[in-house]
LUMTORLUM-312096 format. One record per atom (N, C-alpha, C): residue in three letters; atom name; x negated, y negated, z. Coordinates in steps of 0.02 Angstrom, whole numbers, always signed. Each point is the difference from the previous one (the first is absolute). Layout:
<nodes>
NODE  residu  atome      px      py      pz
NODE     ALA     CA       X       Y       Z
...
</nodes>
This chain:
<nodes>
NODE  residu  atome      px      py      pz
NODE     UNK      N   -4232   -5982   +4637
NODE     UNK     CA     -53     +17     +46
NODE     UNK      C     -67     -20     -31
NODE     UNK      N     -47     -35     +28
NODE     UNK     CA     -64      -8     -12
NODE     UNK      C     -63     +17     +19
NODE     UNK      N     -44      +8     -17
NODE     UNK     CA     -52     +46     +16
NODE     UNK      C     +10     +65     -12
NODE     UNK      N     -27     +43     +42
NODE     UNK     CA     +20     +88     -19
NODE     UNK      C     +18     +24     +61
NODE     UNK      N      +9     +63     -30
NODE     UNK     CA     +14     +54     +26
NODE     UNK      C     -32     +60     +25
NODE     UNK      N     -12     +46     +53
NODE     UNK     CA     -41     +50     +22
NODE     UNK      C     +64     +73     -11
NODE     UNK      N      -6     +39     -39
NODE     UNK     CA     +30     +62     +39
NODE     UNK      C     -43     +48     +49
NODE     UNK      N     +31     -23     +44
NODE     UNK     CA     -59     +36     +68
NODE     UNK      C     +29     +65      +7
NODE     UNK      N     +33     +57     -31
NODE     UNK     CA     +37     +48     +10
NODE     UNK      C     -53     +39     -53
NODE     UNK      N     -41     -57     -41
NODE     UNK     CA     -52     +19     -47
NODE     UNK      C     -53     +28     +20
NODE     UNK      N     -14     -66     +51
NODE     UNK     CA     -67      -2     +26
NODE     UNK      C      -6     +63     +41
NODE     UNK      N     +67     +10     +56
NODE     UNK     CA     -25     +77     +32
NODE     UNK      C      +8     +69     -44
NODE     UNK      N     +31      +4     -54
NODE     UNK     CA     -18     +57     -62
NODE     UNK      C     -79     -14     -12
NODE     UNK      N     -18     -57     -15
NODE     UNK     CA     -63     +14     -23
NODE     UNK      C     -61      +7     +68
NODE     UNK      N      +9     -24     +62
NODE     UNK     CA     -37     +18     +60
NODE     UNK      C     +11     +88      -5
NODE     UNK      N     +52      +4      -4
NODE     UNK     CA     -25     +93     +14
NODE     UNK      C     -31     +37     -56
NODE     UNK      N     +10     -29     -61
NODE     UNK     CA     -58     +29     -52
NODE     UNK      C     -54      +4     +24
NODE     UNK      N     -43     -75     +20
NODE     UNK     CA     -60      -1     +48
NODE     UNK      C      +2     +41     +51
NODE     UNK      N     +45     +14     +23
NODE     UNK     CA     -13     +52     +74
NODE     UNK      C      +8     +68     -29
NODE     UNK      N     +16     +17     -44
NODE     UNK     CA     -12     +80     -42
NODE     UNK      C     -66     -10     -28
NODE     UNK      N      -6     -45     -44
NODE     UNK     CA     -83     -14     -23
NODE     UNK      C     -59     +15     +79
NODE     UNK      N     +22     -35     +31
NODE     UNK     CA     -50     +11     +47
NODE     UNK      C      +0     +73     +35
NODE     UNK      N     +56     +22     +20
NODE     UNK     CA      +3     +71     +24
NODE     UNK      C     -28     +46     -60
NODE     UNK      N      +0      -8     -64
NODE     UNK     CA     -28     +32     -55
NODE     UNK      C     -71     -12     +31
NODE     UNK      N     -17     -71     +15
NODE     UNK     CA     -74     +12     -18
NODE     UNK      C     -45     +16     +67
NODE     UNK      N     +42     +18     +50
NODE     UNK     CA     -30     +37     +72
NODE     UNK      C     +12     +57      -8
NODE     UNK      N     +30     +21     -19
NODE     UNK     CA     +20     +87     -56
NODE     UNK      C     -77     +33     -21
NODE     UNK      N      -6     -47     -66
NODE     UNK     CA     -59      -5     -10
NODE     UNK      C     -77     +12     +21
NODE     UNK      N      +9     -68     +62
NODE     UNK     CA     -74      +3     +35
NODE     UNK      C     +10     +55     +37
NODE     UNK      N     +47      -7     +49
NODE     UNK     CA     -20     +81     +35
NODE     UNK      C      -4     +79     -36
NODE     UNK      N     +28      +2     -81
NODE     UNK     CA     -29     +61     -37
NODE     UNK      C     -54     -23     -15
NODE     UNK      N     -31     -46     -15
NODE     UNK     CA     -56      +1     -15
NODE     UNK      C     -72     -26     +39
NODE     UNK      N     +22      -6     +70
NODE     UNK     CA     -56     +17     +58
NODE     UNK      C      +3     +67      +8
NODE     UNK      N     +57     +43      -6
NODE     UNK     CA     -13     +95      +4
NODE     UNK      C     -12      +1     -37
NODE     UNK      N     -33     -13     -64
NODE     UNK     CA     -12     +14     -57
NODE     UNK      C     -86      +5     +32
NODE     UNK      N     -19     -75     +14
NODE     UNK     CA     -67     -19     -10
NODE     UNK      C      -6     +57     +78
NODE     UNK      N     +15      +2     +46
NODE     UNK     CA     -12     +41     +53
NODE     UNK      C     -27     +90      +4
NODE     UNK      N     +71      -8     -39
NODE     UNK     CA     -19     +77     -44
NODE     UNK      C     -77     +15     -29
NODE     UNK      N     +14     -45     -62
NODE     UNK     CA     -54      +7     -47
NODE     UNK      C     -67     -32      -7
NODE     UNK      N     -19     -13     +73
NODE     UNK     CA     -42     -46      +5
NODE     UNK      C     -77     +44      +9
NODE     UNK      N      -4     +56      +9
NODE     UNK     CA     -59     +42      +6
NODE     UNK      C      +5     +55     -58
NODE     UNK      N     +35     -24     -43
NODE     UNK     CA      +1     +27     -66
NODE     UNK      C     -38      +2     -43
NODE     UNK      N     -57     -78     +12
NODE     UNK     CA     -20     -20     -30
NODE     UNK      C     -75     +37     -60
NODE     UNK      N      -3     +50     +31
NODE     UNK     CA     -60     +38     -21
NODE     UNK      C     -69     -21     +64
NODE     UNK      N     -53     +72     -38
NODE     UNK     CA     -43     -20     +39
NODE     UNK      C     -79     -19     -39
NODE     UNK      N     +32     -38     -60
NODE     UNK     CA     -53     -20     -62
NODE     UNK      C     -27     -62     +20
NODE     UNK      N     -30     -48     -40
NODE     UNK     CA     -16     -59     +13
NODE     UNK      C     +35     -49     -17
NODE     UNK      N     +39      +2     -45
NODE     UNK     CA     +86     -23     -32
NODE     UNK      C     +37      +0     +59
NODE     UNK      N     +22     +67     +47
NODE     UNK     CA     +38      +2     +52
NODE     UNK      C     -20     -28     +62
NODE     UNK      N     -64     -19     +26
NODE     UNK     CA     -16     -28     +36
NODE     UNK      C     -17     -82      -8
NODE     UNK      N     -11     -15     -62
NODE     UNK     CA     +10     -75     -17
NODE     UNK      C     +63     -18     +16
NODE     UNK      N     +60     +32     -16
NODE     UNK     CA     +64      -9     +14
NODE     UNK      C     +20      -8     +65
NODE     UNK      N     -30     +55     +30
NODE     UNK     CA     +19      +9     +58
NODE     UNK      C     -13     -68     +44
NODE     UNK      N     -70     -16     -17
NODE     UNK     CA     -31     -68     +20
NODE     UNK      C     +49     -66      +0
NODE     UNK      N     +33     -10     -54
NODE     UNK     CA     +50     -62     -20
NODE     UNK      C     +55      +8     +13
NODE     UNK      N     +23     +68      +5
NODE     UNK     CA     +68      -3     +30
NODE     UNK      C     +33     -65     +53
NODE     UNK      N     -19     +25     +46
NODE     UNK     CA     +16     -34     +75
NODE     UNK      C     +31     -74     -28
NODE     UNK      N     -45     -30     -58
NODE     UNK     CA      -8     -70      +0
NODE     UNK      C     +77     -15     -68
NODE     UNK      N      +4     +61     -46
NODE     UNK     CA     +67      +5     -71
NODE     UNK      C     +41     +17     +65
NODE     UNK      N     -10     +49     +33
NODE     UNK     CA     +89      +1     +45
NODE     UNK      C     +33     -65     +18
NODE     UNK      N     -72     -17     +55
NODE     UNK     CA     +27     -73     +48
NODE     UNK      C     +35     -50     -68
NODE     UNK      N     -47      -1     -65
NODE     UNK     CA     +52     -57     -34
NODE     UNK      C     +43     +29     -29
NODE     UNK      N     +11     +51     -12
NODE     UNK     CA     +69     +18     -27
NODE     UNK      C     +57     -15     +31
NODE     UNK      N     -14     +42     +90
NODE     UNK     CA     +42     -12     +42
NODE     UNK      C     +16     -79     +45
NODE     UNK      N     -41     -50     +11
NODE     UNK     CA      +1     -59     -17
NODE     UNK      C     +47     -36     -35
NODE     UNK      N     -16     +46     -82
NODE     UNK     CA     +48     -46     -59
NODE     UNK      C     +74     +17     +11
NODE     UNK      N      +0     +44     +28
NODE     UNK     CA     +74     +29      +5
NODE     UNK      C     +41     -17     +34
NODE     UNK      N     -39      +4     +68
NODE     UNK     CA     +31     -51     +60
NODE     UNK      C     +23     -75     -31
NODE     UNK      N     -54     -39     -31
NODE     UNK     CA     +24     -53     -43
NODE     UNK      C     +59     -19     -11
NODE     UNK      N     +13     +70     -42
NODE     UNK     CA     +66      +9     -60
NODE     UNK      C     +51     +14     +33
NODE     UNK      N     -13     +46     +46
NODE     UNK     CA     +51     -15     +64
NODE     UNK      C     +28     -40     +38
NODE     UNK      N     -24     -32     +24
NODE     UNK     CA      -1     -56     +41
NODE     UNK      C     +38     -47     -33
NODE     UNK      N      +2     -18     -54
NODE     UNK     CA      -4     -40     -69
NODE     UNK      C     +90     +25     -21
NODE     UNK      N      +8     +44      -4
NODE     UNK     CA     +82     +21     -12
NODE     UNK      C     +35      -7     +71
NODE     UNK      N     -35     +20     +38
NODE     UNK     CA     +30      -5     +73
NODE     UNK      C     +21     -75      -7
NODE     UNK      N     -48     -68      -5
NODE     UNK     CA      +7     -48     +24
NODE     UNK      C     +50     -33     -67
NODE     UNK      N     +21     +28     -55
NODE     UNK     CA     +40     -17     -73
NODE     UNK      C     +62      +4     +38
NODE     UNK      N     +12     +85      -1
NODE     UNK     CA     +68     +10     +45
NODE     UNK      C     +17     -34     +78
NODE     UNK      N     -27     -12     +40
NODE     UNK     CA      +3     -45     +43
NODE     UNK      C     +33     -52     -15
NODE     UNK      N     -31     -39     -35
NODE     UNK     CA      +5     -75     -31
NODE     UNK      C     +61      +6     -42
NODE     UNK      N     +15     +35     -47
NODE     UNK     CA     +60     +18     -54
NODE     UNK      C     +69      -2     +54
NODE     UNK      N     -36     +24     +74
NODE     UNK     CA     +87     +15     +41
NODE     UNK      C      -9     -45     +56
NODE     UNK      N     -35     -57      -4
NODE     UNK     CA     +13     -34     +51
NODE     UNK      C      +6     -72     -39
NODE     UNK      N      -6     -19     -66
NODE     UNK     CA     +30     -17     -61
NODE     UNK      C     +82      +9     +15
NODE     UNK      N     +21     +49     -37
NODE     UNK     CA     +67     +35      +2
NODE     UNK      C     +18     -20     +53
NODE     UNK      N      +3     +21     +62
NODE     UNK     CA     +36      -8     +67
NODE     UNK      C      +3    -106      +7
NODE     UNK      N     -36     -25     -20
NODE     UNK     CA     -18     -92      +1
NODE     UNK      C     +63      -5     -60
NODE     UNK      N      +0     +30     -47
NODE     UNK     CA     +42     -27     -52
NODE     UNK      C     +61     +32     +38
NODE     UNK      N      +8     +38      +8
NODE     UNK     CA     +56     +28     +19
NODE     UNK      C     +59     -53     +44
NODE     UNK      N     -59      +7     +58
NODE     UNK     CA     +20     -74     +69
NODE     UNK      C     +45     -51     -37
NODE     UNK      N     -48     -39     -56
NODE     UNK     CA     +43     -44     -20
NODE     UNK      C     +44      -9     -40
NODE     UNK      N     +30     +73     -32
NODE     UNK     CA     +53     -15     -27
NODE     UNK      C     +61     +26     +42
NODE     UNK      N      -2     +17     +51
NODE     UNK     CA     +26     +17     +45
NODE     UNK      C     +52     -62     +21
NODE     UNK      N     +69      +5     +11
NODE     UNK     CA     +41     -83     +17
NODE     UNK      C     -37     +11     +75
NODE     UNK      N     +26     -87     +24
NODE     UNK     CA     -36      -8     +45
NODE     UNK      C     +46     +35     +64
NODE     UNK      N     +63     +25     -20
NODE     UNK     CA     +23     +14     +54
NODE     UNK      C     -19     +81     +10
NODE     UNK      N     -28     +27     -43
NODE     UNK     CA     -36     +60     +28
NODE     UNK      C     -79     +28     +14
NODE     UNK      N      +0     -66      +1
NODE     UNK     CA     -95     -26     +45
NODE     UNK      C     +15      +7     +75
NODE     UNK      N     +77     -45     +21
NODE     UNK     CA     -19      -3     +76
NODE     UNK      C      +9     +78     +41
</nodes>
């Protein structure tokens, strides 16, 4: 045989790592929008707590932004990892159990 080989039985073990990674990391954002929701008038009523208060709005949006990112980002790994797998799969398949 020449050239290589795919174990695509691989590729979907490792797509659902990514899809636990990602369910980990929506786990995450939504504890930690109740987090910021919660604790968001916590801030005091000093000049420290109101500087804060001031910048917030703008550290959430990129936090939550970055996350979506990172999300999106495993979503589209595992995707790709099982539609990989399922292509390799096809062709090692004989041809008489294609039709």
């Amino acid at each position: 045989m020449t050239g290589y080989s795919v174990a695509w039985k691989a590729l979907h073990l490792q797509a659902r790592v990514y899809d636990e990674l990602e369910r980990n990391a929506k786990e995450t954002r939504d504890e930690l929008r109740a987090a910021f929701d919660r604790d968001r008038k916590t801030l005091g009523n000093d000049e420290y707590g109101a500087e804060l208060a001031k910048k917030m709005p703008e550290i959430e949006r990129r936090i939550f932004d970055d996350l979506k990112t990172h999300i999106d980002e495993l979503e589209r790994l595992a995707s790709g990892l099982n539609v990989n797998a399922r292509n390799y799969k096809a062709v090692e398949r004989p041809l008489t159990e294609r039709s």
